[in-house]
Structures are given as C-alpha cells and as structure tokens.
TORFIRO-274477 format. One record per residue (C-alpha): residue in one letter; x, y, z. Coordinates in Angstrom, 3 decimals. Layout:
N
<rest: A, X: X, Y: Y, Z: Z>
...
***
This chain:
97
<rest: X, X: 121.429, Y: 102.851, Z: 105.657>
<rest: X, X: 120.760, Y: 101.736, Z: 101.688>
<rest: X, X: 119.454, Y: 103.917, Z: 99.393>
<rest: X, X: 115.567, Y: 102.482, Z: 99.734>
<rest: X, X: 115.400, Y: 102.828, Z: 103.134>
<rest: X, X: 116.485, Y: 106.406, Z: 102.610>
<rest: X, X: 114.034, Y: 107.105, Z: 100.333>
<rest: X, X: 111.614, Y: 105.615, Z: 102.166>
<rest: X, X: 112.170, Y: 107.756, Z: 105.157>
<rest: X, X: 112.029, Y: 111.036, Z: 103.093>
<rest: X, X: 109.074, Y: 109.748, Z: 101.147>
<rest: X, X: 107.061, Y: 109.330, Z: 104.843>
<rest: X, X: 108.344, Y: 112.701, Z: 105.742>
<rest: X, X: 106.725, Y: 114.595, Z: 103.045>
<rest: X, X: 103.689, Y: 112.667, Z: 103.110>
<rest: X, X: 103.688, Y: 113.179, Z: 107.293>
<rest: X, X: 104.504, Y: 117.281, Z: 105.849>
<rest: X, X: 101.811, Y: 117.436, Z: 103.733>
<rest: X, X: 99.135, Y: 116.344, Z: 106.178>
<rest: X, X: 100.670, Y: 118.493, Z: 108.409>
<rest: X, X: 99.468, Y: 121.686, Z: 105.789>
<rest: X, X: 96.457, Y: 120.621, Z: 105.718>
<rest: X, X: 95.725, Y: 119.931, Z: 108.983>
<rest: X, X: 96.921, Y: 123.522, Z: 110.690>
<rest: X, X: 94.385, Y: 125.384, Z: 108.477>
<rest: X, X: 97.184, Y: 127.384, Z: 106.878>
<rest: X, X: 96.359, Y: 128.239, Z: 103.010>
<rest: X, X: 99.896, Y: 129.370, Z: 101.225>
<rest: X, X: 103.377, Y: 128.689, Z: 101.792>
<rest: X, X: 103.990, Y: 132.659, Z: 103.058>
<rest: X, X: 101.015, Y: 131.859, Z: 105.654>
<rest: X, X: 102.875, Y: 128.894, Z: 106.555>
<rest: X, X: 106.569, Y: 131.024, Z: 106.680>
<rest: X, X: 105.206, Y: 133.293, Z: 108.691>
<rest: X, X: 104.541, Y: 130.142, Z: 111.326>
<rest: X, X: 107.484, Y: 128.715, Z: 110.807>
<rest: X, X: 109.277, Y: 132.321, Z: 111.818>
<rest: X, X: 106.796, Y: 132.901, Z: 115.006>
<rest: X, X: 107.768, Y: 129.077, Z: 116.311>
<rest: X, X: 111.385, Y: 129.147, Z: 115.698>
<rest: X, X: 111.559, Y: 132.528, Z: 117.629>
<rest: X, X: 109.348, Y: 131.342, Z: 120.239>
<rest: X, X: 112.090, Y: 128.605, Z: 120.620>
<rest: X, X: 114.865, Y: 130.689, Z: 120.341>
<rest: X, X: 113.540, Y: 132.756, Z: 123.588>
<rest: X, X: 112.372, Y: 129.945, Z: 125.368>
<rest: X, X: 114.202, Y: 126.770, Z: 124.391>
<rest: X, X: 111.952, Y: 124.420, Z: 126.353>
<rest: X, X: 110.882, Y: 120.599, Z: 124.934>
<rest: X, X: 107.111, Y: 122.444, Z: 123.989>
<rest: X, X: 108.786, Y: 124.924, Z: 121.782>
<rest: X, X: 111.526, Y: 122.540, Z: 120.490>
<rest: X, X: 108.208, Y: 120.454, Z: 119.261>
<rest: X, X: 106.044, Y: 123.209, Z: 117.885>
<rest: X, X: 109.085, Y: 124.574, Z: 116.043>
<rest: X, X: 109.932, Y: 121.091, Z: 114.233>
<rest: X, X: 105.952, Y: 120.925, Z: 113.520>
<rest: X, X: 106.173, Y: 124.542, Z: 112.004>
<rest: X, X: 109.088, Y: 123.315, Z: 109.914>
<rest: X, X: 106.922, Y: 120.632, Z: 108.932>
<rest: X, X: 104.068, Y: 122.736, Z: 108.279>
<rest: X, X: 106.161, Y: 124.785, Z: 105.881>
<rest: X, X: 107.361, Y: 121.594, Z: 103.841>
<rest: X, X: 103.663, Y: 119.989, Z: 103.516>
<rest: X, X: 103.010, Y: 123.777, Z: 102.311>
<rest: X, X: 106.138, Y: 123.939, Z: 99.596>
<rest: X, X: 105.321, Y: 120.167, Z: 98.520>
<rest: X, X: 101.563, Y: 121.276, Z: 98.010>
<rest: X, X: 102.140, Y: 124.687, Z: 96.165>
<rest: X, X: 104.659, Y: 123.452, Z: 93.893>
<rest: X, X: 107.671, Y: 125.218, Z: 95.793>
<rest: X, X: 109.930, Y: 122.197, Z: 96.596>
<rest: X, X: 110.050, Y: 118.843, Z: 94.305>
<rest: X, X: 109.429, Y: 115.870, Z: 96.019>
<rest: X, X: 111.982, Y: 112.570, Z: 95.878>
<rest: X, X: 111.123, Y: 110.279, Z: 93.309>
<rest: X, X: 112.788, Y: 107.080, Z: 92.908>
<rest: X, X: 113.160, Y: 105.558, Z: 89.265>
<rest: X, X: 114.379, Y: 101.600, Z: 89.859>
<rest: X, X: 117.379, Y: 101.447, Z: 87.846>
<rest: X, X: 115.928, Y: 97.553, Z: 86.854>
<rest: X, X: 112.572, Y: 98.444, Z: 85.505>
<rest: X, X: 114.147, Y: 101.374, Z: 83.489>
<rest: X, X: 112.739, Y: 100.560, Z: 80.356>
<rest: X, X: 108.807, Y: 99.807, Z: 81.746>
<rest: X, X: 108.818, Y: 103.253, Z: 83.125>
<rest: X, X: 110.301, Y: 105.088, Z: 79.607>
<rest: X, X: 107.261, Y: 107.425, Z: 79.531>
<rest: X, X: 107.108, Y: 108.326, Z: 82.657>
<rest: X, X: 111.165, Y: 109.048, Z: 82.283>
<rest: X, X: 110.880, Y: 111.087, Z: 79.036>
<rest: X, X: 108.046, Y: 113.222, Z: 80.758>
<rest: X, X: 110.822, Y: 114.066, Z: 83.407>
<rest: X, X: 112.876, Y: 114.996, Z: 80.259>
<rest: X, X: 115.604, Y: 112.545, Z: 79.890>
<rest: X, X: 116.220, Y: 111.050, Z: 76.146>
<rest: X, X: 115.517, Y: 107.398, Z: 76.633>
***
C-alpha cells in the first residue's frame, strides 16, 4: 500500500468519524467515552456480530468526537513537490521554511 493511498484511507475514516459525532446526538468527547465504554462492554458480555458492530461505531463515535473537540490531530499530508507553494501554510504548522 503507498503512502497516498494510506492517507487516503485515514483521511475517509475521520471524515466517516466525524459524521458519525454528529449524527448519534452526542455533544462532548466524555459523552461520547462514556458510549464507547457501554458498547465495548456490551461486546465483551455478548460477543455477537450486533455488538461487534455497535462497538466499532462507538469507537467511531469517539474519534468524530476527539477530531471535533480538538482532542486528536487529524493527518495532514504536505506533498513533498509543491513544498515551496504551500510555505505559509508550513510555517503556520511551525517549521522554519
């Protein structure tokens, strides 16, 4: 797998994340925590496919609600090529261009 295609993948998993948040009508990262903890319990006594999938959604849940709140960073991806078209946007992320 190259490096883009990586990327790429982890970029449509946070975005897939964050309209998770939104979409379970949870409003902070503890309130989503708290359904990440209930899920992977809930799997943990019962490990059926339901539970398997409604603790990987929880998980997901939690990440859309890090991502949002400012708790996890998402991937960025500077292309090594255009280096010197992006220099502001590289000295905002503090590097001495």
């Amino acid at each position: 797998m190259s490096y883009r295609m990586y990327m790429a993948i982890e970029r449509d998993k946070q975005l897939k994340a964050i309209d998770r948040y939104r979409r379970a009508n949870v409003k902070s990262v503890e309130e989503a925590e708290a359904l990440e903890s209930r899920y992977w319990k809930q799997y943990r006594e019962d490990d059926s496919e339901k539970n398997l999938r409604l603790m990987y959604w929880s998980r997901s849940v939690a990440l859309g609600a890090k991502l949002v709140h400012g708790k996890a960073t998402r991937w960025v991806e500077i292309p090594k090529d255009d280096e010197y078209e992006h220099q502001d946007k590289i000295e905002a992320m503090g590097f001495d261009v």
